[in-house]
Each structure stands twice: as C-alpha cells, then as structure tokens.
N, C-alpha and C positions, 0 to 999 in steps of 0.2 A: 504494500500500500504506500503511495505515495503521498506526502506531505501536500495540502493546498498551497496556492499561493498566494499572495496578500493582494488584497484590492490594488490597482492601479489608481493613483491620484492624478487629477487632472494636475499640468503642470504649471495654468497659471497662477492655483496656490500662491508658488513661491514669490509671487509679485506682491498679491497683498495682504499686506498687515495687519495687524490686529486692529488699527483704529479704521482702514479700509475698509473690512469685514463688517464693521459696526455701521457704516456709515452706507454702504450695500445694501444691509440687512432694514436697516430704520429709514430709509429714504426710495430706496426701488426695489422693497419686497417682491417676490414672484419673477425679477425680471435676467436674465443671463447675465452674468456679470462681465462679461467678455465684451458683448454690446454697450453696454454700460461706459466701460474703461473704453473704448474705442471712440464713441462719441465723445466723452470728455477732452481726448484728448485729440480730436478731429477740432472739436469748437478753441481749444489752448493753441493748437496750430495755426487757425486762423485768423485769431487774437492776437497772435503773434509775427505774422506779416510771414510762416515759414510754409502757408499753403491757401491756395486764392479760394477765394468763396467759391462752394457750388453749390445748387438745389439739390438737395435729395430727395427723391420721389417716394419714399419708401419710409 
C-alpha cells in the first residue's frame, strides 16, 4: 500500500499574506482571488502611466 499524497496548493498562496487574505476574504467574499489581484493591479498600472487605458468588455 502506498502512502497518499498531500493536496496540491495553488501556488498563488505564496503571494498573499496574511493581511491580503483578510482583506480578500472581508471585501470580495465569493470572488477568485487571482481576478481580484489582476485587476488591482491592471487599475495600479494605469495609475501609473506603465499601461494605456483600455475598455474591458467583460
């Protein structure tokens, strides 16, 4: 008989932190947190003059 083996964790984990987590969990319950982190820092990008505005349709 062979041993299981342990769940695989997703790997963006290791991005966010504990106050991350918190901030995830009490402001966009339900929603992926991958989408989440991608648009924050789509909108930080073009705040910051290092990506031109576009529409997203979606």
């Amino acid at each position: 008989m062979t041993t299981p083996r342990p769940a695989r964790r997703p790997q963006a984990r290791k991005y966010v932190n504990a106050a991350s987590a918190e901030l995830l969990a009490r402001c966009f319950p339900g929603m992926i947190p991958a989408l989440v982190i991608e648009e924050a820092l789509r909108e930080k990008a073009v705040r910051e003059g290092r990506l031109p505005a576009t529409r997203r349709t979606t």
